[in-house]
C-alpha positions as CSV (number, residue, x, y, z in Angstrom):
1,X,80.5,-89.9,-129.1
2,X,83.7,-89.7,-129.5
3,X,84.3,-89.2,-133.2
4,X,86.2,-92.3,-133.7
5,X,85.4,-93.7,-137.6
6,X,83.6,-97.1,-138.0
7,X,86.2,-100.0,-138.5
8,X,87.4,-101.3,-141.7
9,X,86.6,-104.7,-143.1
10,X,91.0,-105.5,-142.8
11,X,90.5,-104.0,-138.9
12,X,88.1,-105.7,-138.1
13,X,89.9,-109.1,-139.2
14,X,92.8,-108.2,-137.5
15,X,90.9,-107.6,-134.6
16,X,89.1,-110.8,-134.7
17,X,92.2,-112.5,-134.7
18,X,93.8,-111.3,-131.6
19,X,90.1,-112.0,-129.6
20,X,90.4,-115.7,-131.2
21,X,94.1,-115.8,-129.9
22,X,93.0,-114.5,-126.6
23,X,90.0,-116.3,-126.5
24,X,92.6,-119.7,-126.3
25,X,95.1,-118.1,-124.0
26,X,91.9,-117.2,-121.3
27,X,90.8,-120.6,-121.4
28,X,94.4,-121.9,-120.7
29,X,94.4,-119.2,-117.8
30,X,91.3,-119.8,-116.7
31,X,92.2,-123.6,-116.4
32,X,95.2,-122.9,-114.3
33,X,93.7,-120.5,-112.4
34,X,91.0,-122.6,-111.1
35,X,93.2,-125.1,-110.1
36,X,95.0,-122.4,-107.5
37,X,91.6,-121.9,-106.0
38,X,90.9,-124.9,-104.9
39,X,89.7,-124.9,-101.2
40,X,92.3,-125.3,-98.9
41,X,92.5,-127.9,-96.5
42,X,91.9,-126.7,-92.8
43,X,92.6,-130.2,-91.6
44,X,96.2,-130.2,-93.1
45,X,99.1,-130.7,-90.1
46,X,100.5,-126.8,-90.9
47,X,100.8,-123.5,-88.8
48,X,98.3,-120.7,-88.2
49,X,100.3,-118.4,-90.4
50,X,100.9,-121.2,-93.2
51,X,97.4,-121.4,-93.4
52,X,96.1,-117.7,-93.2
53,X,99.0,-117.7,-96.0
54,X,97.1,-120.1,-98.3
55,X,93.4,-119.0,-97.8
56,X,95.0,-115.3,-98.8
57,X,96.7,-116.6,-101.8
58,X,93.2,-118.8,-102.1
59,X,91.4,-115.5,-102.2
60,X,93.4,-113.7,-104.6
61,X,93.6,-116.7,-107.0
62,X,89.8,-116.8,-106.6
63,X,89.3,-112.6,-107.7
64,X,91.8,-113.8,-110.5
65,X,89.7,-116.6,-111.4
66,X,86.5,-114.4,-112.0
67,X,88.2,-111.7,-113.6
68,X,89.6,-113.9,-116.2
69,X,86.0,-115.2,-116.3
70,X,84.7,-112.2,-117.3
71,X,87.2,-111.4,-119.9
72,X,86.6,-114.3,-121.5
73,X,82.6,-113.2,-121.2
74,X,83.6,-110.3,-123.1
75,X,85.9,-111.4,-125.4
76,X,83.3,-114.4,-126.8
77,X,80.7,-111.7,-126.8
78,X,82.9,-109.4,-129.2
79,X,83.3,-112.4,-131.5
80,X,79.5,-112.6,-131.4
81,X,79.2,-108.9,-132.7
82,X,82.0,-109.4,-135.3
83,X,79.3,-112.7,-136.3
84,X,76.5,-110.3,-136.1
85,X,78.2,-107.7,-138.2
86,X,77.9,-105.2,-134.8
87,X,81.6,-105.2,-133.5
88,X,83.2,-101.8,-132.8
89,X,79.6,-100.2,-131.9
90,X,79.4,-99.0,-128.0
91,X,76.5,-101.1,-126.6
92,X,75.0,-97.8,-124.9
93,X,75.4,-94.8,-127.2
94,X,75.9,-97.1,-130.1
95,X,78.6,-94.7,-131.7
96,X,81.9,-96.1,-133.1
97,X,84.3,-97.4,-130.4
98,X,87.2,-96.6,-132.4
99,X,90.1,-98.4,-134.0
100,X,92.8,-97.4,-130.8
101,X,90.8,-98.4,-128.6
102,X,89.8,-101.7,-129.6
103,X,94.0,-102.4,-130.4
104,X,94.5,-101.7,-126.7
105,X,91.2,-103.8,-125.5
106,X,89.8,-105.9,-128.2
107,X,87.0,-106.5,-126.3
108,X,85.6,-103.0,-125.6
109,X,82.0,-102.9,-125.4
110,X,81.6,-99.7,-125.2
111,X,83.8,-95.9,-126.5
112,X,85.9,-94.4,-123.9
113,X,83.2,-91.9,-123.1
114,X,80.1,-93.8,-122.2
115,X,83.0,-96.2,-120.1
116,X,84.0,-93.4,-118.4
117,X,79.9,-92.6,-117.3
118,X,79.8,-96.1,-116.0
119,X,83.0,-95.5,-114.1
């Protein structure tokens, strides 16, 4: 839908190495992460505001957590198209995605116009 040209062989390498690369650094994050959001300890001998402190910093650690998790979602399921010999094709209008985008956000599934309908 948005003109873009289908992705060369070389591109689509290139791409595959950076999801691979940030397949590895997701996991690592994703590790960390979870480790942030662990529950926290109401019986612990600290202050009302220490506390409302760490179930915030719980709570944001936690949206982290899942948005990571869903990157990493995306990211395996683009390395499952580039298997599948489908990568770089929008999952809804099934036009090219485009070589720009994809450099900004390997793990596009879909062009710029049909994420912008979803929007």
């Amino acid at each position: 839908m948005d003109n873009a040209k289908e992705l060369s062989p070389a591109e689509v390498s290139g791409l595959g190495k950076r999801l691979e690369t940030l397949k590895v650094e997701l996991q690592q994050t994703l590790s960390v992460r979870a480790q942030h959001a662990r529950p926290v300890d109401l019986d612990a001998p600290i202050g009302r505001l220490s506390r409302m402190d760490a179930m915030q910093r719980q709570a944001m650690a936690q949206a982290n957590l899942r948005s990571s998790a869903i990157r990493l979602e995306q990211v395996e399921g683009a390395l499952i198209a580039i298997e599948n010999d489908s990568y770089g094709d929008c999952r809804l209008c099934d036009e090219p995605i485009g070589f720009l985008r994809l450099s900004a956000r390997p793990e596009a599934p879909f062009c710029l116009e049909c994420q912008r309908s979803r929007s």
